[in-house]
MOPAC internal coordinates of N, CA, C and O (Angstrom, degrees):
PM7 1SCF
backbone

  N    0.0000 0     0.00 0     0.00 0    0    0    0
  C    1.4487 1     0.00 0     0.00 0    1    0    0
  C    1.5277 1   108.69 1     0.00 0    2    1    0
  O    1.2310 1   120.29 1   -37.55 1    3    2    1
  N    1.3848 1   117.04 1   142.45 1    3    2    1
  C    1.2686 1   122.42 1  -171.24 1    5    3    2
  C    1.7516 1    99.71 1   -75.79 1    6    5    3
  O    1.2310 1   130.88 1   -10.26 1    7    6    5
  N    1.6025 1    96.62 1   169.74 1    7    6    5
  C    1.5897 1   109.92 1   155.86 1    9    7    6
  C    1.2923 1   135.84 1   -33.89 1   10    9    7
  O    1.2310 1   136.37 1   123.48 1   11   10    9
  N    1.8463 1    85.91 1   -56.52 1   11   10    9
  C    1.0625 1   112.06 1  -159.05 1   13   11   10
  C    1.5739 1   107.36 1   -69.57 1   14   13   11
  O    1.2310 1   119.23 1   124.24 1   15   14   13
  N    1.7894 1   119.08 1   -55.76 1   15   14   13
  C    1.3843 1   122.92 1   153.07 1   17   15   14
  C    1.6200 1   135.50 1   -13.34 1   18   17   15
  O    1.2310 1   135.82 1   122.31 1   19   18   17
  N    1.5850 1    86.98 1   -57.69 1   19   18   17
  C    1.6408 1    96.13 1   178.00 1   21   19   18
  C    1.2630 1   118.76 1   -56.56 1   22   21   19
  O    1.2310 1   123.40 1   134.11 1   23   22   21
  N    1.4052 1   111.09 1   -45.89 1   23   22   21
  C    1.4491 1   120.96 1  -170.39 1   25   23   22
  C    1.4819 1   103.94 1   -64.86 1   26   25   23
  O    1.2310 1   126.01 1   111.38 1   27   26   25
  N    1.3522 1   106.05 1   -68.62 1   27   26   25
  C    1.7009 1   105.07 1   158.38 1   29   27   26
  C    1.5493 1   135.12 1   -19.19 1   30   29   27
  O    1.2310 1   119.76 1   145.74 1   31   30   29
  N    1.3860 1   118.07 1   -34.26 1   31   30   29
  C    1.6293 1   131.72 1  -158.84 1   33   31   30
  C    1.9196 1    79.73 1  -100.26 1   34   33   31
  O    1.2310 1   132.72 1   111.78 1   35   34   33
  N    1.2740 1    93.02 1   -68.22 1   35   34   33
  C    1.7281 1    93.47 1   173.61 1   37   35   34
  C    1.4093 1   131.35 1   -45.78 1   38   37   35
  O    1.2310 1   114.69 1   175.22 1   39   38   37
  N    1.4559 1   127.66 1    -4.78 1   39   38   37
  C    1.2752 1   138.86 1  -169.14 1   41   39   38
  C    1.4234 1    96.60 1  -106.69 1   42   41   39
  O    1.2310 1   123.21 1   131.70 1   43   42   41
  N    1.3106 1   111.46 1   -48.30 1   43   42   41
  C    1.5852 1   120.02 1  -159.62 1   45   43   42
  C    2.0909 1    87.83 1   -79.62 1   46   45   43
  O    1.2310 1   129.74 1   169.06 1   47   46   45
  N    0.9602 1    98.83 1   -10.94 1   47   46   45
  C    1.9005 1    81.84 1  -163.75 1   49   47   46
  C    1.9682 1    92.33 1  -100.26 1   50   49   47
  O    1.2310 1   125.11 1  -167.68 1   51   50   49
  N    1.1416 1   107.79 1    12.32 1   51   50   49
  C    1.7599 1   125.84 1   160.81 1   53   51   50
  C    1.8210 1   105.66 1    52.82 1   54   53   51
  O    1.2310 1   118.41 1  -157.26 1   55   54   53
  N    1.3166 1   120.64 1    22.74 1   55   54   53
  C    1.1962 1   120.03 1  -168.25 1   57   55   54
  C    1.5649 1   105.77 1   -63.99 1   58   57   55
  O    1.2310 1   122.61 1   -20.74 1   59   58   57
  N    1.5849 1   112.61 1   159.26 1   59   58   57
  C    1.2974 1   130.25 1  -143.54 1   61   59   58
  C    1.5116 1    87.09 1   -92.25 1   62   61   59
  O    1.2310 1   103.91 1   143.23 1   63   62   61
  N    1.0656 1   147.24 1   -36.77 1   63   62   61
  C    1.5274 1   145.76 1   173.15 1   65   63   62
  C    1.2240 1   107.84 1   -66.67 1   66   65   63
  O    1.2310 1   103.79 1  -165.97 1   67   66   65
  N    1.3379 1   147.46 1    14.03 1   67   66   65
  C    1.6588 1   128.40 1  -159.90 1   69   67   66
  C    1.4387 1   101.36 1   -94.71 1   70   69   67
  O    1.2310 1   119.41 1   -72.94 1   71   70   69
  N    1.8415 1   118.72 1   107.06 1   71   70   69
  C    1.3406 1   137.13 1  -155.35 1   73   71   70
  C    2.1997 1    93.69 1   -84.07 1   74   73   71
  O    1.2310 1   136.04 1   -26.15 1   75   74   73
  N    1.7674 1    86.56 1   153.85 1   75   74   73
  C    1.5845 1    84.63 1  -176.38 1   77   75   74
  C    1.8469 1   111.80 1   -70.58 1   78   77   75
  O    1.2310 1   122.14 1   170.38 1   79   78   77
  N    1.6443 1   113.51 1    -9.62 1   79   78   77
  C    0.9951 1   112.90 1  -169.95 1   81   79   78
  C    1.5123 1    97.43 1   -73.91 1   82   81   79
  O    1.2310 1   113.20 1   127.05 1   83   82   81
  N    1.6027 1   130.46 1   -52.95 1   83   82   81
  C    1.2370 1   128.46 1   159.38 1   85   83   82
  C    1.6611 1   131.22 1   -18.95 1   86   85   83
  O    1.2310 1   127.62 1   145.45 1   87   86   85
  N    1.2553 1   102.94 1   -34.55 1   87   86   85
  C    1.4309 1   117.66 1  -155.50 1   89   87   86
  C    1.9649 1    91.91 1  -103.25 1   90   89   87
  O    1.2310 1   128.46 1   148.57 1   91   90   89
  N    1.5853 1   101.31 1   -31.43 1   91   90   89
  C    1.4221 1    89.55 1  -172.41 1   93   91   90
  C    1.6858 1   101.09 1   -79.45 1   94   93   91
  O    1.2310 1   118.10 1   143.79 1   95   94   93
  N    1.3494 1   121.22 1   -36.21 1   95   94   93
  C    1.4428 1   116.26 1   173.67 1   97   95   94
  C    1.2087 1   127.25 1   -67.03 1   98   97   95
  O    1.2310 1   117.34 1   161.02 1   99   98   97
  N    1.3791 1   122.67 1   -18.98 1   99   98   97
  C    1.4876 1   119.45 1   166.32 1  101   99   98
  C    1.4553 1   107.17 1   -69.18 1  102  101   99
  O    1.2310 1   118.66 1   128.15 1  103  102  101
  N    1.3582 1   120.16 1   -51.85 1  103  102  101
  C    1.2381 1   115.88 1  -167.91 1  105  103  102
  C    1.8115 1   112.76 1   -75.80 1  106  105  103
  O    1.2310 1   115.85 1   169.35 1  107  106  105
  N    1.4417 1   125.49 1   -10.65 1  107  106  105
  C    0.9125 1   125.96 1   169.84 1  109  107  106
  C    1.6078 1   114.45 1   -73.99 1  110  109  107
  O    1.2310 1   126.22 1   128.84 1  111  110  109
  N    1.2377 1   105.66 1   -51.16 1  111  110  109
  C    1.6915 1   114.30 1   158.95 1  113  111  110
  C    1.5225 1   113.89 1   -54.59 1  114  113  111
  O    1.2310 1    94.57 1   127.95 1  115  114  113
  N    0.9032 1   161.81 1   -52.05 1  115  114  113
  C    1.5546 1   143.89 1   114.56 1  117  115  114
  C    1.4387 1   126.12 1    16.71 1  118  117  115
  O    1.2310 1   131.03 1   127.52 1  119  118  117
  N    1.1877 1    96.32 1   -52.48 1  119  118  117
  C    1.6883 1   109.69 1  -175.52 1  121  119  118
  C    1.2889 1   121.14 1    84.76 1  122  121  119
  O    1.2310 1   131.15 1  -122.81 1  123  122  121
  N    1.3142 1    96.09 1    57.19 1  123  122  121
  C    1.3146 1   115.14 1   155.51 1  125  123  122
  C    1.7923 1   138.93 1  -113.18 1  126  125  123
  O    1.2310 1   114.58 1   -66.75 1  127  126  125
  N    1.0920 1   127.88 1   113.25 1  127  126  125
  C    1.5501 1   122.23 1  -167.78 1  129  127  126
  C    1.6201 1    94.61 1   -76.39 1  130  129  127
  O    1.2310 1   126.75 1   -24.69 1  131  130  129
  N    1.8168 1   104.63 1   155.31 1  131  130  129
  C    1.2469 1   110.50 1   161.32 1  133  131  130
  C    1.5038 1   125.16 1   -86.96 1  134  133  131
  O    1.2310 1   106.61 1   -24.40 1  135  134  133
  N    0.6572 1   142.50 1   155.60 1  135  134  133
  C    1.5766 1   147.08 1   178.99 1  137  135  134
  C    1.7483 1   126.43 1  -126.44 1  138  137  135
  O    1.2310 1   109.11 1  -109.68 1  139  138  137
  N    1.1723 1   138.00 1    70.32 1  139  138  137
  C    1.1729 1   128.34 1  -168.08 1  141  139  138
  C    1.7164 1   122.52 1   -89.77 1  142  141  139
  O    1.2310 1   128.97 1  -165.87 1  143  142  141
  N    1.5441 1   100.33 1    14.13 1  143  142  141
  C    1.9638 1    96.13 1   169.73 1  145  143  142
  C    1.9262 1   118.36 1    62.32 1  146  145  143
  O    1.2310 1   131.33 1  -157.44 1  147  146  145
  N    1.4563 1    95.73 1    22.56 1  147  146  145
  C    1.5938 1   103.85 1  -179.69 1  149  147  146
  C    1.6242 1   111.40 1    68.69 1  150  149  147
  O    1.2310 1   124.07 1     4.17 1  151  150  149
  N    1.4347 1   109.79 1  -175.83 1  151  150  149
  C    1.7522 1   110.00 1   177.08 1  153  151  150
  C    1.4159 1   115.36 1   -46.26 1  154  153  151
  O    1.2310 1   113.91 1   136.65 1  155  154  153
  N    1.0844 1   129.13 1   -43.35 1  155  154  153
  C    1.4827 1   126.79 1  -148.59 1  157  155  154
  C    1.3095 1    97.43 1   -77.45 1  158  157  155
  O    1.2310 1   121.84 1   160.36 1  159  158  157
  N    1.5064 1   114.09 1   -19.64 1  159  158  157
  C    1.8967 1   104.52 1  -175.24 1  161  159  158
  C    1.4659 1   126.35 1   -34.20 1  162  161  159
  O    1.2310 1   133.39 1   127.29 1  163  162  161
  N    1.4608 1    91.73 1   -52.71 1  163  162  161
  C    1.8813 1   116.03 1   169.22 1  165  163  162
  C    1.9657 1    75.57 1   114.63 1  166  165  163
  O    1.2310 1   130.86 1    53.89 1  167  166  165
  N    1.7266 1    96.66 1  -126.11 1  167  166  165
  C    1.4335 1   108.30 1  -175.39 1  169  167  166
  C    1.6139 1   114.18 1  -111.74 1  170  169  167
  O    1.2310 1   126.87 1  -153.72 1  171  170  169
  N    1.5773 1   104.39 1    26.28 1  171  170  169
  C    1.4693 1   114.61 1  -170.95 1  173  171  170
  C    1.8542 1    87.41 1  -103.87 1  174  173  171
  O    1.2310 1   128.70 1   -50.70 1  175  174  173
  N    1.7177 1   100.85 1   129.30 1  175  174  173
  C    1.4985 1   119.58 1  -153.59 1  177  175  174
  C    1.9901 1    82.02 1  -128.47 1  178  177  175
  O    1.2310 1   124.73 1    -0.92 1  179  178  177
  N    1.2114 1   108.53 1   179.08 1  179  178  177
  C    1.5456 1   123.36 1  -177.33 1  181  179  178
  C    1.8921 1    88.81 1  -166.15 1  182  181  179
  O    1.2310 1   125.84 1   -35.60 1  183  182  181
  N    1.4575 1   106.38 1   144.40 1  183  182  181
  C    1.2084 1   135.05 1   168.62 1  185  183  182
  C    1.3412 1   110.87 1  -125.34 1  186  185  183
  O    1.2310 1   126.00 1   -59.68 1  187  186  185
  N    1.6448 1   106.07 1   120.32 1  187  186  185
  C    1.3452 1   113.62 1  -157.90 1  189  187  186
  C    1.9181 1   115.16 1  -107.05 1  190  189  187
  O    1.2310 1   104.42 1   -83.89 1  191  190  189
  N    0.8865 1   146.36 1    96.11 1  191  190  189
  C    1.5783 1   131.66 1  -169.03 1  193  191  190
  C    1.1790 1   111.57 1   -73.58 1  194  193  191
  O    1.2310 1   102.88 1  -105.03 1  195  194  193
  N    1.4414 1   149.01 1    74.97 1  195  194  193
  C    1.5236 1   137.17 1  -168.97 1  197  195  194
  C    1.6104 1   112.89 1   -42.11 1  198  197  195
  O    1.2310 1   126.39 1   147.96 1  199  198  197
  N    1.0371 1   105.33 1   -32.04 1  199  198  197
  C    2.1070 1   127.65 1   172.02 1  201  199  198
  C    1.3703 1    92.71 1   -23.30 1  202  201  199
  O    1.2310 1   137.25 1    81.02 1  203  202  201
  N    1.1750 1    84.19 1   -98.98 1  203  202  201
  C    1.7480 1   123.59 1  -160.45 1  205  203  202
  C    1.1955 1   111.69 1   -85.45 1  206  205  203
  O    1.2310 1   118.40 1   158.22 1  207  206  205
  N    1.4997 1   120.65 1   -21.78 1  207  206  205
  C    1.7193 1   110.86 1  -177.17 1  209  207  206
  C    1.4795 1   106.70 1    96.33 1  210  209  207
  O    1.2310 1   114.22 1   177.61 1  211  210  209
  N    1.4562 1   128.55 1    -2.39 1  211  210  209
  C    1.3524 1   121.63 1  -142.53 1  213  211  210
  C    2.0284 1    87.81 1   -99.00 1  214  213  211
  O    1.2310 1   135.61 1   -56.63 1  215  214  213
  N    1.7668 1    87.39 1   123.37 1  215  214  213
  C    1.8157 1    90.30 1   172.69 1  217  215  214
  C    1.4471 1   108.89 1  -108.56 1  218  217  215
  O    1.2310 1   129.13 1   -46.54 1  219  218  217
  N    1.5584 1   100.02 1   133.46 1  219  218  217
  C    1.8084 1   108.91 1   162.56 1  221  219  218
  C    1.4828 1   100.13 1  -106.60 1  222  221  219
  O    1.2310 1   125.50 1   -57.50 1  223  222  221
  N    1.5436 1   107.04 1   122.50 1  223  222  221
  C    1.5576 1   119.14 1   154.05 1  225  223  222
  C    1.1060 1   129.52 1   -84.95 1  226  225  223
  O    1.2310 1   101.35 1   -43.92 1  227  226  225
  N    1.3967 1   151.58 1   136.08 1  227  226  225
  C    1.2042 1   154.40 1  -179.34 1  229  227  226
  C    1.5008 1   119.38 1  -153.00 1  230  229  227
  O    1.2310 1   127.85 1     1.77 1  231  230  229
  N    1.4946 1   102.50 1  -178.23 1  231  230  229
  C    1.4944 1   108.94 1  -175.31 1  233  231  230
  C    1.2997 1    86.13 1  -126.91 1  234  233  231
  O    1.2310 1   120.03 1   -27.73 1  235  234  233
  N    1.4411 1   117.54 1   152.27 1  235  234  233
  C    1.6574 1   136.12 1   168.17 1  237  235  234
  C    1.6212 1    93.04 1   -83.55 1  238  237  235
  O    1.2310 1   133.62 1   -25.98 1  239  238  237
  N    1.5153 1    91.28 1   154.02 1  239  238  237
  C    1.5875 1   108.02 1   177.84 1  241  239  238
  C    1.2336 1   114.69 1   -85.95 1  242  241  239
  O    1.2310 1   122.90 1   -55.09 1  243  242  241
  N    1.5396 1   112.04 1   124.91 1  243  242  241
  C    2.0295 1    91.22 1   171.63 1  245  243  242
  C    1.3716 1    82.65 1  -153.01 1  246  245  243
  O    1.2310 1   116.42 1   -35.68 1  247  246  245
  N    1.1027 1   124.40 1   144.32 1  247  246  245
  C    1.5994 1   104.23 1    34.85 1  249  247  246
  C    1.4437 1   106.80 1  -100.49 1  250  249  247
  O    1.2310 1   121.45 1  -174.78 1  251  250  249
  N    1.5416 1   114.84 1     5.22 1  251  250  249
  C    1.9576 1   116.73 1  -179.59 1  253  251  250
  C    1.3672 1    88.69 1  -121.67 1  254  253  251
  O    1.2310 1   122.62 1     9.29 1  255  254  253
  N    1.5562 1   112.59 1  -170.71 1  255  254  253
  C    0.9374 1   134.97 1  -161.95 1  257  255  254
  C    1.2652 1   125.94 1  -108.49 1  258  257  255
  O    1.2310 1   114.14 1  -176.25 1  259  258  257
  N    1.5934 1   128.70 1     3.75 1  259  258  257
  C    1.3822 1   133.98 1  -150.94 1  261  259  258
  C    1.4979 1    94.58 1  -124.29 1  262  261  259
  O    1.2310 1   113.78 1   -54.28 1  263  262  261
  N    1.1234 1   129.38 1   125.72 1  263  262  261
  C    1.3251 1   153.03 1   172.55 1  265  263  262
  C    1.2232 1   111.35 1   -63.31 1  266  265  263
  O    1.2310 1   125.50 1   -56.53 1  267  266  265
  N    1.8083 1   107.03 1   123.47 1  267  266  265
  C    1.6448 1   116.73 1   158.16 1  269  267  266
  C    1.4516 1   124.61 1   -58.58 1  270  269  267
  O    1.2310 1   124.27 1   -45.89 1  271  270  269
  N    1.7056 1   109.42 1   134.11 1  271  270  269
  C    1.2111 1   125.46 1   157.85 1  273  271  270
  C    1.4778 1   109.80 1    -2.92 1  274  273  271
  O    1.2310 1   120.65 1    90.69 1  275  274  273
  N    1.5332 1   116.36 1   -89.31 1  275  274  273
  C    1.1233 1   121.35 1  -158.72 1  277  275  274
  C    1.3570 1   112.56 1   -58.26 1  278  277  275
  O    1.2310 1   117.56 1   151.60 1  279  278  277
  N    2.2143 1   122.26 1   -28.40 1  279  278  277
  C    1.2956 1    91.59 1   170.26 1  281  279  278
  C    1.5560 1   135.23 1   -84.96 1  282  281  279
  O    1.2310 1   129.67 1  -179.74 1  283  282  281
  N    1.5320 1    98.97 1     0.26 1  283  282  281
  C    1.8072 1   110.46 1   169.87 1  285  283  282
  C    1.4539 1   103.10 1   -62.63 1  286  285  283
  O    1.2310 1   112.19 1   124.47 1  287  286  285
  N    0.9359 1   132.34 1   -55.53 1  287  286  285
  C    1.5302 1   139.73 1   162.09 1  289  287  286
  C    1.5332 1   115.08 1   -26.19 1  290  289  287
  O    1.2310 1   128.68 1   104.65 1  291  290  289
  N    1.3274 1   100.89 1   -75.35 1  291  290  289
  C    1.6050 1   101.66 1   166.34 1  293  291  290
  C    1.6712 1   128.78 1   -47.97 1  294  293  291
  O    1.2310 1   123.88 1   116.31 1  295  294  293
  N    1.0954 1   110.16 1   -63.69 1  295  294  293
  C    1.6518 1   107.85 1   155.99 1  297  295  294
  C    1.4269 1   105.23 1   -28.53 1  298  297  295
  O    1.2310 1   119.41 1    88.39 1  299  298  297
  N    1.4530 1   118.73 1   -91.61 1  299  298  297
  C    1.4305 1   122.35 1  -158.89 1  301  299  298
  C    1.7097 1   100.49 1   -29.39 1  302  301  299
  O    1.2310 1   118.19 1   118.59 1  303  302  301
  N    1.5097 1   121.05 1   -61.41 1  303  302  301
  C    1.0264 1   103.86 1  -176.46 1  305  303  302
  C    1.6900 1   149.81 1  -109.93 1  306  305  303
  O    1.2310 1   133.22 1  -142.42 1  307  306  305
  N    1.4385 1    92.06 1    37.58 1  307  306  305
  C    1.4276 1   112.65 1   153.93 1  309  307  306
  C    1.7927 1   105.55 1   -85.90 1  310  309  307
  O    1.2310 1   115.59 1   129.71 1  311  310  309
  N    1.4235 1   125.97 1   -50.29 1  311  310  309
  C    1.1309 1   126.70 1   171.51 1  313  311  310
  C    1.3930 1   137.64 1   -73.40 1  314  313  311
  O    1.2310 1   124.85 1  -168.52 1  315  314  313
  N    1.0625 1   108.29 1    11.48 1  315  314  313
  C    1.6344 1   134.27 1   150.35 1  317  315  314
  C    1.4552 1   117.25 1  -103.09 1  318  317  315
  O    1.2310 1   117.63 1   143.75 1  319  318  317
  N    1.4777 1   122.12 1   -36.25 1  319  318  317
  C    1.7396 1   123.04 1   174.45 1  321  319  318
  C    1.5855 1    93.62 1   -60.57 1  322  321  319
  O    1.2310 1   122.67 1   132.83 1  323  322  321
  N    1.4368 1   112.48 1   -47.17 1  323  322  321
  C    1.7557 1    89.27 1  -178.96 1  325  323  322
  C    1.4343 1   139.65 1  -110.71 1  326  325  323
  O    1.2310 1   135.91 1  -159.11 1  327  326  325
  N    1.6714 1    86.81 1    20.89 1  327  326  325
  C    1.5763 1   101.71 1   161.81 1  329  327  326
  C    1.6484 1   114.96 1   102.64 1  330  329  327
  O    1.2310 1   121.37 1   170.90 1  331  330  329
  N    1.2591 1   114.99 1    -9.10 1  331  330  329
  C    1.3184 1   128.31 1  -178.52 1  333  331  330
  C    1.2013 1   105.85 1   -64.04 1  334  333  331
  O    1.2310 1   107.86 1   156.09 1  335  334  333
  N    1.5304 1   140.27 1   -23.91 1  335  334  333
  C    1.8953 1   119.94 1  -179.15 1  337  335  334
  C    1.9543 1    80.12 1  -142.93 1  338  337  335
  O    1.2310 1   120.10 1   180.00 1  339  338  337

């Protein structure tokens, strides 16, 4: 099974550890670039699909690294509205 799968199988199974570095390599394998709007962004990030056009907005985790509920949620379903998992 690929990387890419795992991360996928691991995304969809919504576990409470799923780190943004995880989340940035799946979606980079996807093909998606990150985008953070220079310094002033703060920790508000955008995932861009050149494909499809398809944007995920988010906030980086801090002061650790493990992603809220609601944005595993959000992922899952921007990347199901456009067909990616």
């Amino acid at each position: 099974m690929s990387k890419k799968k795992k991360l996928i199988e691991r995304l969809l199974s919504k576990p409470k550890d799923f780190t943004y570095s995880e989340l940035s390599n799946l979606l980079n394998a996807l093909g998606y670039i990150e985008d953070n709007k220079g310094k002033t962004s703060g920790s508000r990030v955008a995932f861009i699909n050149l494909t499809n056009l398809n944007i995920i907005r988010l906030d980086k985790p801090h002061p650790g690294n493990e992603l809220k509920s609601y944005i595993i949620n959000y992922v899952i379903k921007k990347l199901k509205e456009s067909g990616e998992i």
